[in-house]
N, C-alpha and C positions, 0 to 999 in steps of 0.2 A: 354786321353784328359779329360778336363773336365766335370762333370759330367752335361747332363741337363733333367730337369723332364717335361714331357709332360702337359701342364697346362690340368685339367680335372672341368668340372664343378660342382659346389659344392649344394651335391643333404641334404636339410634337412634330419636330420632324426626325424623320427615320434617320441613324447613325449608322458609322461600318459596323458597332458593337451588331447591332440587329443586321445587317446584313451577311456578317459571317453565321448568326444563328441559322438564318433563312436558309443559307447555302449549307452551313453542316459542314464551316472550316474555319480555320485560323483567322483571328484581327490582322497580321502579317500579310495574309495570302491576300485576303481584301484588299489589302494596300497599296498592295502591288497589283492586281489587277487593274483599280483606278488610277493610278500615278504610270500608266504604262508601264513595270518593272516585267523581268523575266523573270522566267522559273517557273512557273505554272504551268501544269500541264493544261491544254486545253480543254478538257472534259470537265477539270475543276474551274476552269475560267469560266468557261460558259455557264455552269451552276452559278457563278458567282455574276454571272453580267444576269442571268433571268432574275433574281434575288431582288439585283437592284433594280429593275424593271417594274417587279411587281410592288415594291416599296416605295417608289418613286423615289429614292433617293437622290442626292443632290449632293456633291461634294462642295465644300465650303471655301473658296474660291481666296476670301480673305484669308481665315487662319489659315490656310496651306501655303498664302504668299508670305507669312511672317513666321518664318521658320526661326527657332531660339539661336543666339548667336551672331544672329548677321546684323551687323552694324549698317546705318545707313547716313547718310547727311544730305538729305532729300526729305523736302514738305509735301505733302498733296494738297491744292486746294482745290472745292469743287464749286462752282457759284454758277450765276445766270447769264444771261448774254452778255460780254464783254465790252459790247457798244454802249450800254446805259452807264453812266457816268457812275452809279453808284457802288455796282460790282468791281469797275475799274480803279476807283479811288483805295477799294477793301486791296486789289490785288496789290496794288502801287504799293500799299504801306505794308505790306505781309513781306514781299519781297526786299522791302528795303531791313526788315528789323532782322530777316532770316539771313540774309548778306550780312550782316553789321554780325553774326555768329558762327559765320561757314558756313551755311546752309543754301542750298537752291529750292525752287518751290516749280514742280509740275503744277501747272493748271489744267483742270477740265473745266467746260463749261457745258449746263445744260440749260434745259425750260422749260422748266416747271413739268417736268416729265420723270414720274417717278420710279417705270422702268428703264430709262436714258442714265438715269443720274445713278441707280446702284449699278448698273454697266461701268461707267465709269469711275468708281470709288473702285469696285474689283481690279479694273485696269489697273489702276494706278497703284493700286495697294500693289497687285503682284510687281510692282516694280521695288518693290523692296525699301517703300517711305519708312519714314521713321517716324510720323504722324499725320493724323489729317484734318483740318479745318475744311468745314461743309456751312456752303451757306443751304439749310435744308428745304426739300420741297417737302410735300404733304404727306407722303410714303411714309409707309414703315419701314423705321432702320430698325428694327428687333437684329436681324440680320448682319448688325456688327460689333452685337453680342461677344463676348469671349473672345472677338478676335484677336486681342493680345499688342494693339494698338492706340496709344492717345488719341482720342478725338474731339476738339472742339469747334461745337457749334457756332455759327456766328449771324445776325439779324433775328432767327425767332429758333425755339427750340425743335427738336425731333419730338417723335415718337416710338416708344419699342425702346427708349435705350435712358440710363441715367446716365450725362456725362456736362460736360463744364459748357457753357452759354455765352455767350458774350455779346448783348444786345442795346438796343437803344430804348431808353424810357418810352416807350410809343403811349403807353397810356396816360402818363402826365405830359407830353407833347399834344395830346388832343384834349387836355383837360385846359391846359395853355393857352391853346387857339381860340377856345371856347369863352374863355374866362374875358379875353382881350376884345373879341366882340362884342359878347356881353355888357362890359365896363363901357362899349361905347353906344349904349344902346338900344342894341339891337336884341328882338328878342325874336324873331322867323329868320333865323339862320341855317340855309341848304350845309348839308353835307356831302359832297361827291363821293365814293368809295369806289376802288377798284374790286375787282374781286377777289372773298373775303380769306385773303391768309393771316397769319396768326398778327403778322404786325398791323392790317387795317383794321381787324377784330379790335385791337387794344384801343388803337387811337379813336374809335367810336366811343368806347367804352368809356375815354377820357371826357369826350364830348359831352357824353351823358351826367356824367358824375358834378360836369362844373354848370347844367343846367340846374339838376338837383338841389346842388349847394345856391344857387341864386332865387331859387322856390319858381322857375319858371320851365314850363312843359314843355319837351321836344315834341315840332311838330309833324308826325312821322309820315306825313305824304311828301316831307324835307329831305326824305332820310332816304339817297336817292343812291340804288347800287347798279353799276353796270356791267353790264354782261364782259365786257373787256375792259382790260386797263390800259388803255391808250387815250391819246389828245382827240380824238377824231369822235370816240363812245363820251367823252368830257362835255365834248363841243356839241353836239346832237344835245345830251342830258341837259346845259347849261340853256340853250336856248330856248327847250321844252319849259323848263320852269321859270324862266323868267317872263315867257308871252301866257304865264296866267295868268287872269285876274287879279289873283293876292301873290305879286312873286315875292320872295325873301329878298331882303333889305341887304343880305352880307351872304357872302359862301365860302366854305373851308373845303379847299381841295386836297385829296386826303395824299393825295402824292406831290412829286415837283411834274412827272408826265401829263397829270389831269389839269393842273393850274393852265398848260399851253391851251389847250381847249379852250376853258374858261373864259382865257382872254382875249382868243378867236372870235368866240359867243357874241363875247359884251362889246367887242369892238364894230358888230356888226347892228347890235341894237341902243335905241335911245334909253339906256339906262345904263348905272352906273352905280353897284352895290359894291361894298365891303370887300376884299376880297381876303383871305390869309392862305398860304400851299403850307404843304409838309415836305419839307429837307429844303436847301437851297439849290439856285441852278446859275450855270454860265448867263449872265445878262440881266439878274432878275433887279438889279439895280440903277439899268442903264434903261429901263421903260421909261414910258411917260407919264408916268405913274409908276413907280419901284412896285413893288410886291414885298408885304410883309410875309413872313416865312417862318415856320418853325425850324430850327436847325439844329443837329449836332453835329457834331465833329466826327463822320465817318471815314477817315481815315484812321482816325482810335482805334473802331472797331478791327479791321487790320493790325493794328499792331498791338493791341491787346491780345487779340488772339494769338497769333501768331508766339507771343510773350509766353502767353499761359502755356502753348504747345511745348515750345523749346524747354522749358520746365518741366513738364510731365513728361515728354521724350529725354530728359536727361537725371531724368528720378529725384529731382532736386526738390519737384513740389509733388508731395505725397496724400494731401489733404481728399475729403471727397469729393465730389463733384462742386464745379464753383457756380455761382451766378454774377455777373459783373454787367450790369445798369450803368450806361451812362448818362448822365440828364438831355435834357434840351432845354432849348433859349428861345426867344421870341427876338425876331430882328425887326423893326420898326420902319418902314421905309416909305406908307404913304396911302397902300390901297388897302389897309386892315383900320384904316384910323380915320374911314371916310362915318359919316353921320347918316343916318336911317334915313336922314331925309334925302343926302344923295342920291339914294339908289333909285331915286325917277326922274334925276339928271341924263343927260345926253355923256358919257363916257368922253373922258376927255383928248383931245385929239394932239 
């Protein structure tokens, strides 16, 4: 389902302005205590370190890597494990558009780990980028606030910050899917879902909207989320609903990770429903049956961003925050275009 964040109220955080009041010195003298500088006699330092103690203060790690002045020709980007095909296809085309401009691209990568991942934005910011494209997890970026650097988003938006987006239609991708089985049919269509970040939130969402529009009920013991998003929590889920009694006719695997599963599942039972995934994958056409697929062209993503960055690092585009949608397609290949009545067939071998 959709993702929703819990509103929390918004606690300042203490500055050197308050921490020179605390101590009963200079914004200067503060400064130099934090940034290691000399000149301070000890007696005011230590006022000045208990201040910050009792304040909890926190020096800002970003704006203090992006000092006015310093030119950089270096990207950051930060995204998810680099073995999943999809962060790698983003990285592939960031670095190819950031090359074609003089530019090199530091990667970090995290997972899904929201103190991992602003670790490494800090990192990398202190190395003196000149912008940062974040494929984002769930955290709060409030925290890159003011920092006086471009950043664009890429797959689903942040939180805590307005800034340019560059994502995939996921919500008309699962209205897509939805619509395709439908027209063939089918009206008990499972949904696999991994867990729910902002892009499986949408594509449910699509789901839903193209049953609406056809006047027929989702049926929500269908509507099947798993505790992990791998082929393994697919393949358990797929098998579960298909040895019920009333299994669904067709299923929409909400990623390309969850379809492996799926067809694990069905390969190991006498049935043989619908099948459609979300994004494409190495082989999904060399099956015994192709897999129909929603797709966009994620390599865009990369190089849109990447685009927007080198524009906003170069002051060229000065507009507010963007948002940039790209569609998805529906590719046709065999197992989304099977008939209601297949699916108490024996899966074909």
């Amino acid at each position: 389902m959709p993702e929703t964040f819990p509103s929390q109220p918004e606690v300042a955080r203490p500055t050197m302005i308050d921490v020179a009041r605390r101590a009963g010195v200079g914004l200067g003298t503060v400064s130099r205590v934090v940034n290691g500088g000399h000149g301070v006699r000890d007696e005011t330092a230590q006022r000045v370190r208990a201040a910050i103690d009792e304040l909890g203060f926190q020096r800002n790690e970003v704006a203090r890597a992006l000092r006015p002045g310093k030119k950089s020709t270096s990207l950051a980007l930060v995204l998810g494990d680099l073995t999943n095909p999809f962060y790698a296809s983003i990285a592939k085309a960031s670095l190819e558009v950031a090359g074609q401009s003089g530019f090199a691209v530091v990667l970090g990568s995290v997972d899904e780990d929201p103190e991992g991942e602003k670790r490494a934005i800090q990192e990398l910011v202190s190395r003196q980028v000149a912008g940062l494209m974040i494929v984002p997890d769930q955290g709060d970026h409030a925290f890159l606030q003011g920092a006086g650097v471009p950043v664009v988003f890429v797959d689903r938006p942040a939180t805590g910050i307005d800034a340019d987006i560059v994502m995939v239609d996921n919500e008309g991708g699962g209205r897509i899917a939805a619509e395709h089985l439908l027209r063939q049919g089918h009206e008990r269509i499972a949904i696999i879902l991994a867990p729910s970040y902002y892009t499986i939130g949408r594509r449910l969402r699509g789901f839903r909207r193209a049953h609406r529009a056809a006047g027929i009920d989702v049926d929500e013991s269908l509507v099947i989320q798993l505790p992990e998003g791998n082929a393994e929590a697919a393949e358990k889920a797929t098998r579960e609903v298909m040895l019920r009694p009333d299994p669904p006719t067709a299923i929409f695997a909400s990623t390309n990770f969850l379809v492996e599963g799926v067809l694990r599942a069905l390969g190991e039972l006498d049935r043989s429903p619908a099948v459609v995934g979300f994004d494409d994958f190495r082989l999904a056409d060399m099956l015994p049956t192709p897999v129909t697929v929603v797709a966009s062209d994620i390599a865009e993503l990369g190089r849109s961003a990447a685009r927007l960055l080198l524009d906003r690092a170069s002051g060229t585009d000065t507009r507010p925050p963007q948002r940039i949608v790209l569609p998805c397609a529906l590719i046709e290949r065999g197992s989304g275009e099977r008939s209601p009545d297949s699916a108490a067939k024996r899966t074909p071998q």
